[in-house]
C-alpha positions as a Markdown table, in Angstrom:
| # | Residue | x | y | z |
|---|---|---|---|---|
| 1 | Unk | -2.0 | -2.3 | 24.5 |
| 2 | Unk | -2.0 | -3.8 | 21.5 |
| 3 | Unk | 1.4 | -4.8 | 21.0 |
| 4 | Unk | 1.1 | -7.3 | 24.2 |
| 5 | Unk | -0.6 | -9.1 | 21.2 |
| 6 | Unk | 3.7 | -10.1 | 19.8 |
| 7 | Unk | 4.8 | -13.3 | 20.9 |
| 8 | Unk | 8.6 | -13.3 | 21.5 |
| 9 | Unk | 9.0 | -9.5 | 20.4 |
| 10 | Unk | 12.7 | -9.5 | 20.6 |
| 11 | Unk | 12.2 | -11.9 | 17.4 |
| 12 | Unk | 9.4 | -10.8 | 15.7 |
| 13 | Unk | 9.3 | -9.0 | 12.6 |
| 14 | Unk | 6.4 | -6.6 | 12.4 |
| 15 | Unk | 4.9 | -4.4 | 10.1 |
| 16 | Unk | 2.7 | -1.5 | 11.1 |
| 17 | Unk | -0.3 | -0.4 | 8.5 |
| 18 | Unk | -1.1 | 3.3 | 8.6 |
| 19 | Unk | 1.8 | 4.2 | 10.9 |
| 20 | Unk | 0.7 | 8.0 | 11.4 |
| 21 | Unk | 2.6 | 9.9 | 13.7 |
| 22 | Unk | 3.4 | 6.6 | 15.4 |
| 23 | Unk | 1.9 | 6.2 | 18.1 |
| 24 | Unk | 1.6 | 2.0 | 17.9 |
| 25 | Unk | 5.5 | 1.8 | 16.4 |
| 26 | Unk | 6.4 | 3.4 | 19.6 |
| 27 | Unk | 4.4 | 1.3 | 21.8 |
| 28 | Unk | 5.6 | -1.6 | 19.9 |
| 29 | Unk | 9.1 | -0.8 | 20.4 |
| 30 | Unk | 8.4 | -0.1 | 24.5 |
| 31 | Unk | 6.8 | -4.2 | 24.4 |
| 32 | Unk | 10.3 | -5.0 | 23.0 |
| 33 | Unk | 10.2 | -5.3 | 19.1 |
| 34 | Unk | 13.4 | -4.1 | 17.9 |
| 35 | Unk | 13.8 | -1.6 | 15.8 |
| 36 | Unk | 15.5 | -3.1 | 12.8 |
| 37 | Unk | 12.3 | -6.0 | 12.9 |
| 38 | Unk | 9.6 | -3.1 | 12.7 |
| 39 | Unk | 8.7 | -1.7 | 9.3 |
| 40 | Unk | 6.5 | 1.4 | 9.3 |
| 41 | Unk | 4.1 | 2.0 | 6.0 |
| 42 | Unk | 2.5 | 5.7 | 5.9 |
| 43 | Unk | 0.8 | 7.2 | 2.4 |
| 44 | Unk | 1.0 | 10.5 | 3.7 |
| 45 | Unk | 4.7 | 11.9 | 2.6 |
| 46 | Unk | 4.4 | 14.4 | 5.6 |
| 47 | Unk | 3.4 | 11.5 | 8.3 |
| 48 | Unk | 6.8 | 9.7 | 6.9 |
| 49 | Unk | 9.4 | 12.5 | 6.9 |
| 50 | Unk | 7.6 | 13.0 | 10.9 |
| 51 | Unk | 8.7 | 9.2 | 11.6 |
| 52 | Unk | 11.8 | 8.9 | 9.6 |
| 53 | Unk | 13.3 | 12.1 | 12.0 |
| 54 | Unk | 11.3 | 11.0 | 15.5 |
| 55 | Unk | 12.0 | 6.9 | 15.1 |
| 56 | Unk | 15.4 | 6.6 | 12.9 |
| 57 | Unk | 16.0 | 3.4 | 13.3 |
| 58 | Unk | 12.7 | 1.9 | 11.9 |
| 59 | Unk | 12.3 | 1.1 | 8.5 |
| 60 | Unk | 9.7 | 3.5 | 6.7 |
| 61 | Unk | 8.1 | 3.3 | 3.8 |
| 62 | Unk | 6.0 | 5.5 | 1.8 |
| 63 | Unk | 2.7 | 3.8 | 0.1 |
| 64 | Unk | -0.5 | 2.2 | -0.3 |
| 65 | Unk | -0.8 | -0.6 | 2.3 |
| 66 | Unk | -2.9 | -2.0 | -1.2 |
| 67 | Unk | 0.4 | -2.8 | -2.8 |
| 68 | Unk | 1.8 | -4.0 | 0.7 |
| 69 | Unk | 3.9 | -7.6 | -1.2 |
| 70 | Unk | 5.2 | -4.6 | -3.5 |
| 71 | Unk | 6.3 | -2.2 | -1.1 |
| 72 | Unk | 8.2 | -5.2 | 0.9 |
| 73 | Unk | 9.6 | -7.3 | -1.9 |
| 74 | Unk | 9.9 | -10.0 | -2.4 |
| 75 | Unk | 12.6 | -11.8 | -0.1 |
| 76 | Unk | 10.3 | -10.3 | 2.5 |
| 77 | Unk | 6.9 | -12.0 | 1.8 |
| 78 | Unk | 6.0 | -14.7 | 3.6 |
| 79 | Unk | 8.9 | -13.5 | 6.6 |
| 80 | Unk | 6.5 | -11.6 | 8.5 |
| 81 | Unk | 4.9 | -13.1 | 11.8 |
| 82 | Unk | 2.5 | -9.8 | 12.5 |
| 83 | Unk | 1.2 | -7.3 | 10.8 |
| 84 | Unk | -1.0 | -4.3 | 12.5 |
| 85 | Unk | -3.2 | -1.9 | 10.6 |
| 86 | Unk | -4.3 | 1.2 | 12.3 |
| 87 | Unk | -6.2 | 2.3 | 9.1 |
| 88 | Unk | -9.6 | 3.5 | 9.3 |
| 89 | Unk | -10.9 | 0.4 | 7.0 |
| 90 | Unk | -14.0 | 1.2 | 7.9 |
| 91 | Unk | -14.2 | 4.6 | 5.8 |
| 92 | Unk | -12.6 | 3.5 | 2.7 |
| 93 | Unk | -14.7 | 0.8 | -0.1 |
| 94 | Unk | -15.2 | -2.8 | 0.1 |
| 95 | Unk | -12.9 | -3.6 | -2.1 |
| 96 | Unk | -9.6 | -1.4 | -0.9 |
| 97 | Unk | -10.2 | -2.8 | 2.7 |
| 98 | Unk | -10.3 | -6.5 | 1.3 |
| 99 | Unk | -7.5 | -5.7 | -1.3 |
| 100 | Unk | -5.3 | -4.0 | 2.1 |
| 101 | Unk | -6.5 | -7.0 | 4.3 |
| 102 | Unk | -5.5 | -9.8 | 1.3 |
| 103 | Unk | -1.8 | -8.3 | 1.3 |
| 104 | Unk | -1.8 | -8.0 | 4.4 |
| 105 | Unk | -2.1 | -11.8 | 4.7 |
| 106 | Unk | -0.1 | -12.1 | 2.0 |
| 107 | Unk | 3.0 | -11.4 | 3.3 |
| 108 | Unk | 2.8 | -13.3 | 6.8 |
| 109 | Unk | 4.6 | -16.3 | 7.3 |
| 110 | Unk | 2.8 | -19.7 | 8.6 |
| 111 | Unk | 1.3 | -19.1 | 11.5 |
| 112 | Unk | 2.0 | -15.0 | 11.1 |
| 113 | Unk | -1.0 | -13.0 | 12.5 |
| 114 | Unk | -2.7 | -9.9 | 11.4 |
| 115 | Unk | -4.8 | -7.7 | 13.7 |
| 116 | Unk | -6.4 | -4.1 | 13.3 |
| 117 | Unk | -7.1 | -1.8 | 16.0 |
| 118 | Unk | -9.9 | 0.4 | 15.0 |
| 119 | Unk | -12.8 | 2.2 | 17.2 |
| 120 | Unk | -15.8 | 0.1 | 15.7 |
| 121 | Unk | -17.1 | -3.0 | 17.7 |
| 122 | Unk | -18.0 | -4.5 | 14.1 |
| 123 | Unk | -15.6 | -6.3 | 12.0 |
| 124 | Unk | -14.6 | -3.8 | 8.7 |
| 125 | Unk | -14.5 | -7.0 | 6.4 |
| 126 | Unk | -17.8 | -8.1 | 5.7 |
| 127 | Unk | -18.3 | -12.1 | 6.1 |
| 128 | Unk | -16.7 | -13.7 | 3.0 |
| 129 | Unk | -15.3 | -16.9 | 1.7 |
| 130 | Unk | -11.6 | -15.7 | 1.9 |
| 131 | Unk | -11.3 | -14.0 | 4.7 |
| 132 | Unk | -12.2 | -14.7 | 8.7 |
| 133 | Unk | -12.7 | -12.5 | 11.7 |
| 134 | Unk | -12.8 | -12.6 | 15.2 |
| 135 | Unk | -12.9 | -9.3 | 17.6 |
| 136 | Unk | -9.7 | -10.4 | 20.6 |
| 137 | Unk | -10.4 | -7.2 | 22.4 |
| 138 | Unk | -12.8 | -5.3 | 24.0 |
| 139 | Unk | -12.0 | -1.9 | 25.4 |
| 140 | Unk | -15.3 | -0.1 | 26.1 |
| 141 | Unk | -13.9 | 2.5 | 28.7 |
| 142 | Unk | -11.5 | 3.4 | 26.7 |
| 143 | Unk | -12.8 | 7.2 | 25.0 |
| 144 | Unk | -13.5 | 5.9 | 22.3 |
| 145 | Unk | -14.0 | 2.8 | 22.7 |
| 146 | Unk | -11.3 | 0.2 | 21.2 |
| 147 | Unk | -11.2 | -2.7 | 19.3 |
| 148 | Unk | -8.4 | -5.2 | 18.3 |
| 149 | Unk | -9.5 | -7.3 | 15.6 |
| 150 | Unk | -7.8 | -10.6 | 14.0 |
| 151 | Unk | -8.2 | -11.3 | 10.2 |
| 152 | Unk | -7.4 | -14.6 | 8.8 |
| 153 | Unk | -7.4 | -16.7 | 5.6 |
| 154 | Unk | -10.9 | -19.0 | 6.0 |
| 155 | Unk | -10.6 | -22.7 | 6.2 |
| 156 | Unk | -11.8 | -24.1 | 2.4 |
| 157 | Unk | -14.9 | -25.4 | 2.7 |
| 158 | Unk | -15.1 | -29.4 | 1.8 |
């Protein structure tokens, strides 16, 4: 699963992208992040009041994943040490998935990592001077077939 992904879960902080019915937040807690470190964002109202009832504990918050340094605030950017998106990148424009993936990065601390999990064996951000990709997992059994992907800030060029 993808949460085997969290170093030192009992201490991580972690924010899920595109929470759904949460399936991931659950898996998540099961690897050992604690409730009180996860924070849940959903834009659909209904998907929220579903996750607010079934996982209590976890923080949840309503919004565009775009606006992600917004929806935290600010005494909680640059705290984060990993951030997973579960939305279909893929299916929305260039320039939301670069704007989500750029907050996304945004708010991790030094070191902070931020992978999507998605069903497409080809990265959803195209090759750019900003940001970096590399696929970390491969699951081709899997019906359908997963992918855990790893977005970074690039290295400036000299």
């Amino acid at each position: 699963s993808a949460a085997q992904l969290v170093h030192n879960p009992a201490c991580a902080k972690v924010v899920e992208l595109g929470a759904g019915t949460g399936r991931l937040s659950r898996s998540l807690l099961r690897a050992g992040i604690k409730p009180e470190n996860l924070t849940a964002v959903e834009l659909d109202k209904a998907f929220c009041s579903f996750l607010s009832a079934s996982l209590p504990k976890v923080k949840i918050i309503q919004g565009d994943a775009g606006e992600l340094t917004d929806l935290l605030g600010v005494s909680v950017v640059g705290t984060i040490d990993v951030v997973f998106s579960v939305i279909p990148l893929m299916y929305l424009p260039a320039s939301v998935r670069e704007q989500i993936v750029n907050q996304a990065l945004a708010v991790l601390k030094p070191g902070g990592k931020l992978y999507h999990v998605c069903y497409t064996p080809v990265s959803p951000i195209r090759k750019n001077e900003t940001i970096e990709s590399k696929r970390l997992v491969s699951m081709w059994l899997n019906l359908p077939p997963g992918f855990v992907w790893e977005f970074y800030l690039a290295k400036p060029k000299n």
